[in-house]
N, CA, C and O atoms as a GROMACS GRO file, in nm:
protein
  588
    1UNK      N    1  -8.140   3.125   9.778
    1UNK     CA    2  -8.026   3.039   9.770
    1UNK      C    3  -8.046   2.935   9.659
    1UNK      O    4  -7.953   2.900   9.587
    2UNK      N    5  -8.175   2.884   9.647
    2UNK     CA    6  -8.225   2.789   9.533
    2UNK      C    7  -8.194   2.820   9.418
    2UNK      O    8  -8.128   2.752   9.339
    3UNK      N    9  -8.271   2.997   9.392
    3UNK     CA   10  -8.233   2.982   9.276
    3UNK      C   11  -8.086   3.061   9.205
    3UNK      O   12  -8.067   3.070   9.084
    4UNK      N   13  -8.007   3.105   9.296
    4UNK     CA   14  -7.832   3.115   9.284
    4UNK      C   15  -7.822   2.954   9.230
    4UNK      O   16  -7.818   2.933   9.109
    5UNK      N   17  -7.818   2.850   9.320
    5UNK     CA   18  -7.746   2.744   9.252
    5UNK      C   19  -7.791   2.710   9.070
    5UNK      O   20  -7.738   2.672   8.966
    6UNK      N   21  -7.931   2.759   9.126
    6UNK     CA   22  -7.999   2.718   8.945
    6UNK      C   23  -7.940   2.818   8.896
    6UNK      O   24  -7.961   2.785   8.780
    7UNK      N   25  -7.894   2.894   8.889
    7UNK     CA   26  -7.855   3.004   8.799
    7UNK      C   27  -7.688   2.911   8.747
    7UNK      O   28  -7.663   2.858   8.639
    8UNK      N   29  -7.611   2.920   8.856
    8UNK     CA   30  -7.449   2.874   8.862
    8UNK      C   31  -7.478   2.704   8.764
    8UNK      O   32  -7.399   2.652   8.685
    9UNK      N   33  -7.581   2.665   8.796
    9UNK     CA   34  -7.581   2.513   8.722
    9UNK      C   35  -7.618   2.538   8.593
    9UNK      O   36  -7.594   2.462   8.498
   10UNK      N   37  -7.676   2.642   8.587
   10UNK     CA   38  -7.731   2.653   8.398
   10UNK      C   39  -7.580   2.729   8.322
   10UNK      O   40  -7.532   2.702   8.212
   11UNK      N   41  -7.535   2.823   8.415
   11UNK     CA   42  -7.417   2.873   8.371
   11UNK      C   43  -7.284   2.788   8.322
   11UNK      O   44  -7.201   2.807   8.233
   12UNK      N   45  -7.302   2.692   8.413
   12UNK     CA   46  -7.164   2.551   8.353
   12UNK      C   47  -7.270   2.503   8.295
   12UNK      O   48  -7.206   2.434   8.215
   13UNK      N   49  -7.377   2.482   8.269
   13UNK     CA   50  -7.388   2.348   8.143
   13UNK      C   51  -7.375   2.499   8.022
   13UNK      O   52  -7.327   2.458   7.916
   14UNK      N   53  -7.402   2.638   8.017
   14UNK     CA   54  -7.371   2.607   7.852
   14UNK      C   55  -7.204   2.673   7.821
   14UNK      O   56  -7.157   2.706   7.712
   15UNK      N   57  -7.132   2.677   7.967
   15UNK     CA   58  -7.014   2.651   7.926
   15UNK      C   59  -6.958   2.534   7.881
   15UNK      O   60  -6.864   2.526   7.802
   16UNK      N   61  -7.034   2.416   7.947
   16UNK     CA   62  -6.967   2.274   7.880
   16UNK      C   63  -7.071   2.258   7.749
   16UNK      O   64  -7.063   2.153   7.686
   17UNK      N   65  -7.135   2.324   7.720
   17UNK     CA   66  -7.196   2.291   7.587
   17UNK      C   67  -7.098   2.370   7.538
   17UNK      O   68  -7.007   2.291   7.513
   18UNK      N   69  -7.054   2.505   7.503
   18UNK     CA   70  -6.955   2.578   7.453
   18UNK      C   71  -6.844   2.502   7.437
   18UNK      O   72  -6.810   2.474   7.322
   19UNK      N   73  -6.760   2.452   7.558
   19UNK     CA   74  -6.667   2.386   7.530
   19UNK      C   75  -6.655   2.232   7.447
   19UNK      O   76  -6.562   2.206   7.371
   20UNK      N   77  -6.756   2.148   7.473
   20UNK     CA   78  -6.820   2.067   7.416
   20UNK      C   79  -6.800   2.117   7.228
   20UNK      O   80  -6.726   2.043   7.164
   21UNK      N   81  -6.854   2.215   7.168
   21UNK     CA   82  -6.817   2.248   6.982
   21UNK      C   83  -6.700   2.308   7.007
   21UNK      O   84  -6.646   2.300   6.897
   22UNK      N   85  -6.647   2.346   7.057
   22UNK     CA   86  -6.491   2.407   7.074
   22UNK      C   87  -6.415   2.318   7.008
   22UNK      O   88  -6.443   2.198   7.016
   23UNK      N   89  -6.309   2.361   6.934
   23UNK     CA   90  -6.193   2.289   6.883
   23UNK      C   91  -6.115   2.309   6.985
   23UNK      O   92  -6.055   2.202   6.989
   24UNK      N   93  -6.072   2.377   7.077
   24UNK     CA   94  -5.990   2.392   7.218
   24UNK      C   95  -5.977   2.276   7.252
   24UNK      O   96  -5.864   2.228   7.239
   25UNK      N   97  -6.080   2.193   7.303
   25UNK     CA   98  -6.071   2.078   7.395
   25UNK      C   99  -6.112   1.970   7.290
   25UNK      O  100  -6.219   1.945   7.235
   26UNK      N  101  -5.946   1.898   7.281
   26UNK     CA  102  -5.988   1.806   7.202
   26UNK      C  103  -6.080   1.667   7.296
   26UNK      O  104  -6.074   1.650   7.418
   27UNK      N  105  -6.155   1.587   7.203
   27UNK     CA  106  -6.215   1.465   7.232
   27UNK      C  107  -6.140   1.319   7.256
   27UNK      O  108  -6.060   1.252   7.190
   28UNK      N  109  -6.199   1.308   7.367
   28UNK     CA  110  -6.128   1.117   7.448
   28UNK      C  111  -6.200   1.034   7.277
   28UNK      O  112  -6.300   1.054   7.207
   29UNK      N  113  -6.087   0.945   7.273
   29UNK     CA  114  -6.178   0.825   7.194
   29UNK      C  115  -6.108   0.906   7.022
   29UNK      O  116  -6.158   0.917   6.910
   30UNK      N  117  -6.049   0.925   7.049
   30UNK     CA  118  -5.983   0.942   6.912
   30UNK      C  119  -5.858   0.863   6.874
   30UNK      O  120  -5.770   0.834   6.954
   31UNK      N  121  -5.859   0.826   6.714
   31UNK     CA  122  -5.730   0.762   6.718
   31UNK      C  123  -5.615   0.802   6.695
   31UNK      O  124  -5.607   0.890   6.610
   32UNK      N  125  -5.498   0.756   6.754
   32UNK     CA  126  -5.344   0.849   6.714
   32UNK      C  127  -5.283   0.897   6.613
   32UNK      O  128  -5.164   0.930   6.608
   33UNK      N  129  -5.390   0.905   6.497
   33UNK     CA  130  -5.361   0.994   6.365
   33UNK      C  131  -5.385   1.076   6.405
   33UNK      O  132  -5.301   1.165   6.423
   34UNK      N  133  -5.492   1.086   6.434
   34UNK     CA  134  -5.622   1.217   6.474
   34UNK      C  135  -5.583   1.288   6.588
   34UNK      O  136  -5.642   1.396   6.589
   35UNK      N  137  -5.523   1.276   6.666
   35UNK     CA  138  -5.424   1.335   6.786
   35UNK      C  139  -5.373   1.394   6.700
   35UNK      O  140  -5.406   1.505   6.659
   36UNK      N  141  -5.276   1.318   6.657
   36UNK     CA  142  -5.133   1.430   6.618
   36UNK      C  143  -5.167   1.498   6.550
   36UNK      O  144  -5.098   1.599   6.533
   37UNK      N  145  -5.318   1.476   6.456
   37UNK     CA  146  -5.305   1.611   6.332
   37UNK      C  147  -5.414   1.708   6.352
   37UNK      O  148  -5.460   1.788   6.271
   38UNK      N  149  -5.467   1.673   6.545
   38UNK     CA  150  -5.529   1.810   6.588
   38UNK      C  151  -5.436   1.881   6.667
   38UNK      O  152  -5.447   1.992   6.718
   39UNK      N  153  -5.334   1.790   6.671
   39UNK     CA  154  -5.266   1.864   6.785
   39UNK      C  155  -5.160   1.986   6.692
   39UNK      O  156  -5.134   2.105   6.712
   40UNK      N  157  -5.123   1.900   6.600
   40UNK     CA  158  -5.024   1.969   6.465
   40UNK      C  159  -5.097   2.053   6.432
   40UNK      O  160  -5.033   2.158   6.436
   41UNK      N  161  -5.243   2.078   6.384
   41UNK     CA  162  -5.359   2.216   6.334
   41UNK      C  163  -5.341   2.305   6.488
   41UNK      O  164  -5.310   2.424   6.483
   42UNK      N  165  -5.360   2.249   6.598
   42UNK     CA  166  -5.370   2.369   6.705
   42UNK      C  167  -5.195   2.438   6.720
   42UNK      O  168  -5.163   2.535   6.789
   43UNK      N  169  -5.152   2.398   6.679
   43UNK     CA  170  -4.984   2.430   6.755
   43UNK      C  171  -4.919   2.543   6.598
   43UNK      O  172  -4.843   2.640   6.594
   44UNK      N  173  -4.994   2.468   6.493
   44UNK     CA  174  -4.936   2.517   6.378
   44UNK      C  175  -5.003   2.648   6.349
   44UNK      O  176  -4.940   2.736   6.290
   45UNK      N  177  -5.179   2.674   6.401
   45UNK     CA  178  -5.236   2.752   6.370
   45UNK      C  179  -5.191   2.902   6.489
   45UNK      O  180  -5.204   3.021   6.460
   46UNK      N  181  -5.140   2.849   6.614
   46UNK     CA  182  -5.090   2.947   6.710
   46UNK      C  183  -4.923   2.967   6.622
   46UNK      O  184  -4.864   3.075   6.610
   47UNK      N  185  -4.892   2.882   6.590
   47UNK     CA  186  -4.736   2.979   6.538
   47UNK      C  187  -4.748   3.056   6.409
   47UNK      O  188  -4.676   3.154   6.393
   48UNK      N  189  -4.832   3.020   6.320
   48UNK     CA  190  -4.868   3.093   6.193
   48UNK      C  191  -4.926   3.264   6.248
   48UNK      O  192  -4.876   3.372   6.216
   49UNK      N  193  -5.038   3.243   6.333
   49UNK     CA  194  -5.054   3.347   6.430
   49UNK      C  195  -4.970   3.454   6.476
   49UNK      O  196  -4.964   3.575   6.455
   50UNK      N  197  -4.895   3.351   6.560
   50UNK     CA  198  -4.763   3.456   6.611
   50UNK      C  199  -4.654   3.529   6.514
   50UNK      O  200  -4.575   3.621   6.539
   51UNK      N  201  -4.681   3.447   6.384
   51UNK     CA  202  -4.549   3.491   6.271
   51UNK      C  203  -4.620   3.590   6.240
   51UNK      O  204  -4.573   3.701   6.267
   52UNK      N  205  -4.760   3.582   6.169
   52UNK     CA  206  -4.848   3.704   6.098
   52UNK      C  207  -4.861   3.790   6.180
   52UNK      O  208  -4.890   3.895   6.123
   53UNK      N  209  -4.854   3.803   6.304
   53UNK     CA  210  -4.910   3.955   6.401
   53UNK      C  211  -4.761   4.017   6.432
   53UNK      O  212  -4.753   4.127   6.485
   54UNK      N  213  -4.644   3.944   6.396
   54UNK     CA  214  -4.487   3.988   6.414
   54UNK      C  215  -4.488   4.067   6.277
   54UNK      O  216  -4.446   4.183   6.275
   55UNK      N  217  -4.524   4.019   6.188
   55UNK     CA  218  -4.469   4.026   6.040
   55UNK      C  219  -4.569   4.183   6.003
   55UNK      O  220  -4.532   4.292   5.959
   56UNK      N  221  -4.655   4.151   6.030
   56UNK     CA  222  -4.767   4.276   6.016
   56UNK      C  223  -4.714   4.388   6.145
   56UNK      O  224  -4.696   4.497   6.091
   57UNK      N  225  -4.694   4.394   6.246
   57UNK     CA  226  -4.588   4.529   6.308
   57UNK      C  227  -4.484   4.525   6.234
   57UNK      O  228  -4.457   4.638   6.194
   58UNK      N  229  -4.412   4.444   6.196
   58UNK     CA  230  -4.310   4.468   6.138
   58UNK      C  231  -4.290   4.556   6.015
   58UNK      O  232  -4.200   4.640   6.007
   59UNK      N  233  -4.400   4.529   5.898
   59UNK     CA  234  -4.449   4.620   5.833
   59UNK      C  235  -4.497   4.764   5.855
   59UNK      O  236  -4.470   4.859   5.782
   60UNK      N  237  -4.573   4.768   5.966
   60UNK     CA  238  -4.592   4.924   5.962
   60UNK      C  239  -4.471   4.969   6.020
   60UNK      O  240  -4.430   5.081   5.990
   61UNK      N  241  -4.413   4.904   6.094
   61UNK     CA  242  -4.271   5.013   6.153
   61UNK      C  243  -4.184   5.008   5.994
   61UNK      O  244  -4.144   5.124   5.980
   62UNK      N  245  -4.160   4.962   5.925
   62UNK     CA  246  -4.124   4.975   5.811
   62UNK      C  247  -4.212   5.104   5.673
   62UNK      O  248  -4.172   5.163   5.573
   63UNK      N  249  -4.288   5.097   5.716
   63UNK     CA  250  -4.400   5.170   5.646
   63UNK      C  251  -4.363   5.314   5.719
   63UNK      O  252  -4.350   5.414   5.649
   64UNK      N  253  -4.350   5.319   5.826
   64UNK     CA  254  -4.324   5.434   5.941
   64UNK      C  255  -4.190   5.498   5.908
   64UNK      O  256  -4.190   5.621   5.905
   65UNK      N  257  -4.092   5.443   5.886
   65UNK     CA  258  -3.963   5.477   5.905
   65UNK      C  259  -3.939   5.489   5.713
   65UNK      O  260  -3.834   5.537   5.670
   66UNK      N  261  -4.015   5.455   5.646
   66UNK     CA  262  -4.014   5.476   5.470
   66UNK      C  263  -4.053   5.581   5.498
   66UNK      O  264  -3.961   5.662   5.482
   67UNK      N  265  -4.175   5.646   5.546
   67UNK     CA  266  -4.257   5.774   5.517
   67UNK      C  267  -4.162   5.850   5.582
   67UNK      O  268  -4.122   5.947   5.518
   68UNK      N  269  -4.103   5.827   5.726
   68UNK     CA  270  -4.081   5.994   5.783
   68UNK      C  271  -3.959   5.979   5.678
   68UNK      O  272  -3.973   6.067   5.594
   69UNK      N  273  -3.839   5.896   5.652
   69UNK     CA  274  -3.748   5.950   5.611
   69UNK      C  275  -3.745   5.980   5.414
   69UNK      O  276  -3.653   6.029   5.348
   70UNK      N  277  -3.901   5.921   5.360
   70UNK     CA  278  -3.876   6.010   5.248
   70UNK      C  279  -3.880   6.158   5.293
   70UNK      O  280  -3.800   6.237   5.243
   71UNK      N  281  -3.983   6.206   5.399
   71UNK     CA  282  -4.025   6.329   5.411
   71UNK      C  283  -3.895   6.402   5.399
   71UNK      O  284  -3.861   6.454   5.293
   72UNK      N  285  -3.812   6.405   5.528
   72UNK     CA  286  -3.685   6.454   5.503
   72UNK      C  287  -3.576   6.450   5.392
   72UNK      O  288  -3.481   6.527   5.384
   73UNK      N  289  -3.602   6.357   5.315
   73UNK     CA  290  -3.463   6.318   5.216
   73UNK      C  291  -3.610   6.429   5.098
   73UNK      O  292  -3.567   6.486   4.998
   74UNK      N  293  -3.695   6.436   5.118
   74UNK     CA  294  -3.754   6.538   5.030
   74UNK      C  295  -3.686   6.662   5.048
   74UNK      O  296  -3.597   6.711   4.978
   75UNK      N  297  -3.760   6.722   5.186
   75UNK     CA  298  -3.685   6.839   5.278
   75UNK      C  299  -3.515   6.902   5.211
   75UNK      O  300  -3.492   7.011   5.158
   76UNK      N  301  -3.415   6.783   5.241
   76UNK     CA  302  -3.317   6.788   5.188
   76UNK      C  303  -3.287   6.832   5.031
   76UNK      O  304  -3.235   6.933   4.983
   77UNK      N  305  -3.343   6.713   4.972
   77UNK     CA  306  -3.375   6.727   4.805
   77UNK      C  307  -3.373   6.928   4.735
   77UNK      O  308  -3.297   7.006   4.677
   78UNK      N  309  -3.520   6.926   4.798
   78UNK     CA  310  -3.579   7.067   4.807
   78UNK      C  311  -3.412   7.200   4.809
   78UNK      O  312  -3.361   7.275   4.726
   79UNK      N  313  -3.389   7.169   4.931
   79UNK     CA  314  -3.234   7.248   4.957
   79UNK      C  315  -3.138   7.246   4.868
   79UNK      O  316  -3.071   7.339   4.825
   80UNK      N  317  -3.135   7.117   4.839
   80UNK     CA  318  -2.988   7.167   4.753
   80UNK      C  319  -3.054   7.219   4.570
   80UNK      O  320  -2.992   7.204   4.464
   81UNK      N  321  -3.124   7.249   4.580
   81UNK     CA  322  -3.155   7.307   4.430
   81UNK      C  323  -3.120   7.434   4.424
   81UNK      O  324  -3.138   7.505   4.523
   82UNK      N  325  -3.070   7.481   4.318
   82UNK     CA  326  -2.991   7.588   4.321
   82UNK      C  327  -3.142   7.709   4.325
   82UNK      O  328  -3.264   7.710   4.312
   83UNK      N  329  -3.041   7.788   4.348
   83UNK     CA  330  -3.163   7.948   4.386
   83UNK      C  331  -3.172   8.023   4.245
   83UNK      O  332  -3.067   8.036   4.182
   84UNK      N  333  -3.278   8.069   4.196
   84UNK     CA  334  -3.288   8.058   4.088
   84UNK      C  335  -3.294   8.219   4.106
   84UNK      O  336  -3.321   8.293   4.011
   85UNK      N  337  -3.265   8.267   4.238
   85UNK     CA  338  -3.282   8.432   4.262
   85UNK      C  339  -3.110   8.468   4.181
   85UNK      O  340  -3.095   8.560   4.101
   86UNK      N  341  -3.012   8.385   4.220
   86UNK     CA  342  -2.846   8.459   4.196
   86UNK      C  343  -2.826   8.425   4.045
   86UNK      O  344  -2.741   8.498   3.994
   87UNK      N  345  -2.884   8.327   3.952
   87UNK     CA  346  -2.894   8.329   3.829
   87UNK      C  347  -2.957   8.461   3.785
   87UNK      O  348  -2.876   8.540   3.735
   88UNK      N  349  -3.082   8.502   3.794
   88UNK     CA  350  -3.128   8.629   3.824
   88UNK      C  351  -3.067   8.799   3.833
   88UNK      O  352  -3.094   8.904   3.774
   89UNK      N  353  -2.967   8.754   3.948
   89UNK     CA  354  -2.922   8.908   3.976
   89UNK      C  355  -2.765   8.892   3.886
   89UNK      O  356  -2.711   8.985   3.827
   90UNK      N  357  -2.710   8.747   3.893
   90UNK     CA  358  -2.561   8.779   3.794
   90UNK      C  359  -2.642   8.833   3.634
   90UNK      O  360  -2.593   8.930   3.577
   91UNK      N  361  -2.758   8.765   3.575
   91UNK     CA  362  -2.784   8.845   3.443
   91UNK      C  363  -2.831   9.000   3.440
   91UNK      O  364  -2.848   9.086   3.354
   92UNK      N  365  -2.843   8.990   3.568
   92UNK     CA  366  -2.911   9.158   3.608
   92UNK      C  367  -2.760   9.258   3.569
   92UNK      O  368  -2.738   9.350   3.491
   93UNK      N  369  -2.682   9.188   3.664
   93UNK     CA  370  -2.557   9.282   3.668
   93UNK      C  371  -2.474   9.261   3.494
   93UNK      O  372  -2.412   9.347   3.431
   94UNK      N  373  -2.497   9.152   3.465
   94UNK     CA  374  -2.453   9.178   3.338
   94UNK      C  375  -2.540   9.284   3.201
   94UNK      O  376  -2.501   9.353   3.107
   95UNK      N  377  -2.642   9.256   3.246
   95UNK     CA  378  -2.696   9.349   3.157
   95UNK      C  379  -2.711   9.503   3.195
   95UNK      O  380  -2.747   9.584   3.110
   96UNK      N  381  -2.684   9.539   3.317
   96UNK     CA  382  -2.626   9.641   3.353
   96UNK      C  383  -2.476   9.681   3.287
   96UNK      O  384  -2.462   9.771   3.205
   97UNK      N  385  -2.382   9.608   3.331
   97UNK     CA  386  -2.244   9.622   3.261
   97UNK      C  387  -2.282   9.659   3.090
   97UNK      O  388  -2.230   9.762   3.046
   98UNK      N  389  -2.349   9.598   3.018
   98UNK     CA  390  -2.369   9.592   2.907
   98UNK      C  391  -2.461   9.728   2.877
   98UNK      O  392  -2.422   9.771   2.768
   99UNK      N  393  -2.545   9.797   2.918
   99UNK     CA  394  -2.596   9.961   2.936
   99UNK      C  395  -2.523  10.057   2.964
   99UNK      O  396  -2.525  10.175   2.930
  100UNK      N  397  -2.444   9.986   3.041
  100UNK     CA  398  -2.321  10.094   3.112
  100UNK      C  399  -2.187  10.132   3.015
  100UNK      O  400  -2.143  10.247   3.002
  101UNK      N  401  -2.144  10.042   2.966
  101UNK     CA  402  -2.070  10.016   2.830
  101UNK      C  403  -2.084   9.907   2.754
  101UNK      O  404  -2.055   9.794   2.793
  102UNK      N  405  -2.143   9.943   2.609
  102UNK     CA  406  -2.170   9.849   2.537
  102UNK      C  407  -2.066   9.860   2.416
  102UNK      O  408  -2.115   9.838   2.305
  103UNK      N  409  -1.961   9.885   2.420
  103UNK     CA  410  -1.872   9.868   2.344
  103UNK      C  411  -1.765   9.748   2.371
  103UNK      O  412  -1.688   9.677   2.306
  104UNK      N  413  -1.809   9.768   2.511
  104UNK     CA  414  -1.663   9.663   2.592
  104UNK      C  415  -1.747   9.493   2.543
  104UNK      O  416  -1.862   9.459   2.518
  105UNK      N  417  -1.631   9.432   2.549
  105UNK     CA  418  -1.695   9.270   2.500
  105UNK      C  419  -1.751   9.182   2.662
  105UNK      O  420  -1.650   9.128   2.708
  106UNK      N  421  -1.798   9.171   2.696
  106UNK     CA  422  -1.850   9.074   2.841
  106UNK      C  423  -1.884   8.952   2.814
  106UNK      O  424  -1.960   8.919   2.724
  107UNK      N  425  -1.832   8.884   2.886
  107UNK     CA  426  -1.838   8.747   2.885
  107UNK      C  427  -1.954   8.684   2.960
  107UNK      O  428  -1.982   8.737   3.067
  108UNK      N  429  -1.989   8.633   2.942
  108UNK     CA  430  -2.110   8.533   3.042
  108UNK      C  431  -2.105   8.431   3.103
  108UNK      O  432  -2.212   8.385   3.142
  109UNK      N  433  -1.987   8.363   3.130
  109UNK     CA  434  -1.930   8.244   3.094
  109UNK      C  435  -1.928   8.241   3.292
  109UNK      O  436  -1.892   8.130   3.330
  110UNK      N  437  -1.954   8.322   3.392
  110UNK     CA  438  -1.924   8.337   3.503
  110UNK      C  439  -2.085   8.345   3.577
  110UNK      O  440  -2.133   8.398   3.677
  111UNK      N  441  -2.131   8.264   3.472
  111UNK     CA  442  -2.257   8.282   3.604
  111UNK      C  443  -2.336   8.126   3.628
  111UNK      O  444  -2.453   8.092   3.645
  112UNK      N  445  -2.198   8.049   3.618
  112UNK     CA  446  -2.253   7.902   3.661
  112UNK      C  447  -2.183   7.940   3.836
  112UNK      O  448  -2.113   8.033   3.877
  113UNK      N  449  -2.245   7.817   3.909
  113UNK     CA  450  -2.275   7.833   4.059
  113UNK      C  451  -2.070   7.832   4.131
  113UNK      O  452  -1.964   7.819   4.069
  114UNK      N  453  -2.085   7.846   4.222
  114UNK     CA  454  -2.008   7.808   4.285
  114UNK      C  455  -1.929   7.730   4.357
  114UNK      O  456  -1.821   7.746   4.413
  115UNK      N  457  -2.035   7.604   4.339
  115UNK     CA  458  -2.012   7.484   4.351
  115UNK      C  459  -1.964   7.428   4.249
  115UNK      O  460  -1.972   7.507   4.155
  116UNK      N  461  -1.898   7.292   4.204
  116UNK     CA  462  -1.855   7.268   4.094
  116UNK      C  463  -2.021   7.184   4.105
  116UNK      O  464  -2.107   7.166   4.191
  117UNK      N  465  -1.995   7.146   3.939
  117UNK     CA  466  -2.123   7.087   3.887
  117UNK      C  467  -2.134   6.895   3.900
  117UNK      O  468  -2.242   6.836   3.894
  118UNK      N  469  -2.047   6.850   3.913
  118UNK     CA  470  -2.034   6.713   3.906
  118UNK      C  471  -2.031   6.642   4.056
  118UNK      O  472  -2.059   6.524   4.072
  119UNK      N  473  -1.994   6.729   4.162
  119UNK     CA  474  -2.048   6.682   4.272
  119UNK      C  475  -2.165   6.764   4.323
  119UNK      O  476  -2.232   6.728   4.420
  120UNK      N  477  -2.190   6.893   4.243
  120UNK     CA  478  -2.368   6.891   4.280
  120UNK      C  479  -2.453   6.737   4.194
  120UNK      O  480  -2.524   6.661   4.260
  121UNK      N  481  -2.440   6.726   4.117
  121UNK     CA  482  -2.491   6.586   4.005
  121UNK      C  483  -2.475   6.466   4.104
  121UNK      O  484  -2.576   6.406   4.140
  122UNK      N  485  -2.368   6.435   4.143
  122UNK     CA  486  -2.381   6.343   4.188
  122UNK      C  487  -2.437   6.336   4.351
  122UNK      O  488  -2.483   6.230   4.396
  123UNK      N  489  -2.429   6.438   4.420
  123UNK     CA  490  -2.511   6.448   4.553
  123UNK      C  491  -2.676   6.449   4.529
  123UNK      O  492  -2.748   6.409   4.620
  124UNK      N  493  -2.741   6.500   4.386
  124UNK     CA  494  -2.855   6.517   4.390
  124UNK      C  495  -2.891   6.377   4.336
  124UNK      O  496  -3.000   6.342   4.380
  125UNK      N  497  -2.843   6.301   4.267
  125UNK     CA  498  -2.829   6.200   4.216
  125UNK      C  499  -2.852   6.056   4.302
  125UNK      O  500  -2.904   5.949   4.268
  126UNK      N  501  -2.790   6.099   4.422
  126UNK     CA  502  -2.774   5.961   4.540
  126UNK      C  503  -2.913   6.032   4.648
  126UNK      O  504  -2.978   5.967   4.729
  127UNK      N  505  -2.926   6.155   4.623
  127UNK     CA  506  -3.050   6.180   4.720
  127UNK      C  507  -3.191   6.159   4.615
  127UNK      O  508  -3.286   6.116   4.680
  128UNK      N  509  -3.215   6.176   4.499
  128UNK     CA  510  -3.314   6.094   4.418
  128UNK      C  511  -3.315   5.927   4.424
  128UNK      O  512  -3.421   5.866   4.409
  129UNK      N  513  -3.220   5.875   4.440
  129UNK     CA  514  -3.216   5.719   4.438
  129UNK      C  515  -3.248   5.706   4.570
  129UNK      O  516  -3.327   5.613   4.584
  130UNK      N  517  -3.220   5.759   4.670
  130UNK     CA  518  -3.264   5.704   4.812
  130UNK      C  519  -3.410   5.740   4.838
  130UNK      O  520  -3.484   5.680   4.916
  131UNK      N  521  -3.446   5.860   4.756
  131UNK     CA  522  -3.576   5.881   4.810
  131UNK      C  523  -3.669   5.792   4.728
  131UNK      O  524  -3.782   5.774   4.775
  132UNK      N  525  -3.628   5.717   4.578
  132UNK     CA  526  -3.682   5.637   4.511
  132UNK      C  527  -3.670   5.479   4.609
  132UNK      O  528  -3.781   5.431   4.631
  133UNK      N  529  -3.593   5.427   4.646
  133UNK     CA  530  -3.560   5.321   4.718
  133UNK      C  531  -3.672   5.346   4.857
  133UNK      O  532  -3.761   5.261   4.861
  134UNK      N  533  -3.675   5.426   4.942
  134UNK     CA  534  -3.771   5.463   5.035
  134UNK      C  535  -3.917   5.442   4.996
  134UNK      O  536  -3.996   5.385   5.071
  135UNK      N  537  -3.957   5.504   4.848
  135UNK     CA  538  -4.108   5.483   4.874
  135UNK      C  539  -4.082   5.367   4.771
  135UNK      O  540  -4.172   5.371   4.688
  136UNK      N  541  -4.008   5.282   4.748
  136UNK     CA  542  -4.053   5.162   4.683
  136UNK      C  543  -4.065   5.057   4.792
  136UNK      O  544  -4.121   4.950   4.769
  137UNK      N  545  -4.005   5.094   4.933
  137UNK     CA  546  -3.974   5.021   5.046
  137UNK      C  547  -4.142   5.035   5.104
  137UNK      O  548  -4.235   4.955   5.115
  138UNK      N  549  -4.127   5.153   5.128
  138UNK     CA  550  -4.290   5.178   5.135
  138UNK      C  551  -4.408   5.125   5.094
  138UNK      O  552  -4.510   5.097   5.157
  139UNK      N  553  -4.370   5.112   4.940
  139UNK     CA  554  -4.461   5.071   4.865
  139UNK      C  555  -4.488   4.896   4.849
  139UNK      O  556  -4.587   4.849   4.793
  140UNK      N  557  -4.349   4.794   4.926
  140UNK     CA  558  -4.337   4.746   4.926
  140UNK      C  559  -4.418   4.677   5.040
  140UNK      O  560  -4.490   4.578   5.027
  141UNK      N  561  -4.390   4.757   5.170
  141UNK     CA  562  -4.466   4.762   5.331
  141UNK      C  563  -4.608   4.758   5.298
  141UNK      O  564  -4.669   4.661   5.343
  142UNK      N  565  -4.677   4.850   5.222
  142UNK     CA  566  -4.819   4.835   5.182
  142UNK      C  567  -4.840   4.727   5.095
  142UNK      O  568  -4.961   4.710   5.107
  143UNK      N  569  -4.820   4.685   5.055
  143UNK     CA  570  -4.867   4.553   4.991
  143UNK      C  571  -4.874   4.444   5.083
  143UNK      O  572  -4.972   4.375   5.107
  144UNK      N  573  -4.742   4.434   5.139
  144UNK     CA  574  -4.737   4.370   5.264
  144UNK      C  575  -4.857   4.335   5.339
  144UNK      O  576  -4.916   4.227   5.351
  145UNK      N  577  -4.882   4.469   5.394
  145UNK     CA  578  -4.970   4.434   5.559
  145UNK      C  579  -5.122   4.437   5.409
  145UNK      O  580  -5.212   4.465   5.489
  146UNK      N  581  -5.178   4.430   5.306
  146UNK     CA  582  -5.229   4.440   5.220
  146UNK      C  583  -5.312   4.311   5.204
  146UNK      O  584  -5.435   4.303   5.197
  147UNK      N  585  -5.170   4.160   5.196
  147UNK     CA  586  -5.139   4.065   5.157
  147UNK      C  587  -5.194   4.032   5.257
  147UNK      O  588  -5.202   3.913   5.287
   0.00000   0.00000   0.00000
């Protein structure tokens, strides 16, 4: 039983020695400058805290949501490029036509896509700028949590 209490009494003194160099517990006998501008360092250093550990998730969910949706606006990108197989088989068939009778005049003028060309341009156009805007967002997020 003796030596439980000696144990429990050595245990609070070097918690009050601990607390004792602690900036936690401020000191009696200070003057009211010195209050307010430990109290202003403890209050200011917990909200700076709370802003930086908000601001830093905030970044990777930003970092998160840059990456998956370049992936896809890639994905996308990828799709709408024309197939370079039907350029292919229309010169196939023309140069067939042209073996088959080469007297007749053939035009070539029919083997642009089926789509018109100015809203393929401009759809591939707004999906390059978004996927540029994404990893600059990205790139922006890493510096961030970096900083």
């Amino acid at each position: 039983m003796l030596d439980l209490t000696y144990h429990r009494s050595n245990i609070l003194e070097q918690i009050l020695d601990v607390l004792r160099g602690s900036t936690i517990v401020e000191e009696h006998g200070k003057d009211v400058d010195s209050k307010f501008w430990a109290t202003y360092k403890r209050v200011s250093n917990e909200h700076d805290g709370d802003f930086l550990e908000r601001a830093n998730d905030d970044m990777g969910i930003i970092l998160t949501f840059a990456g998956l949706f370049s992936a896809v606006n890639s994905t996308f990108i990828v799709g709408m490029q024309p197939n370079p197989g039907d350029t292919t088989n229309a010169l196939m068939v023309q140069l067939i036509q042209i073996i088959a009778d080469p007297n007749a005049v053939h035009a070539i003028s029919n083997l642009s896509s089926s789509t018109s060309y100015s809203s393929t341009a401009w759809t591939q156009a707004l999906a390059y700028a978004s996927l540029v805007f994404s990893v600059l967002a990205a790139f922006g997020a890493v510096m961030g949590k970096q900083w």
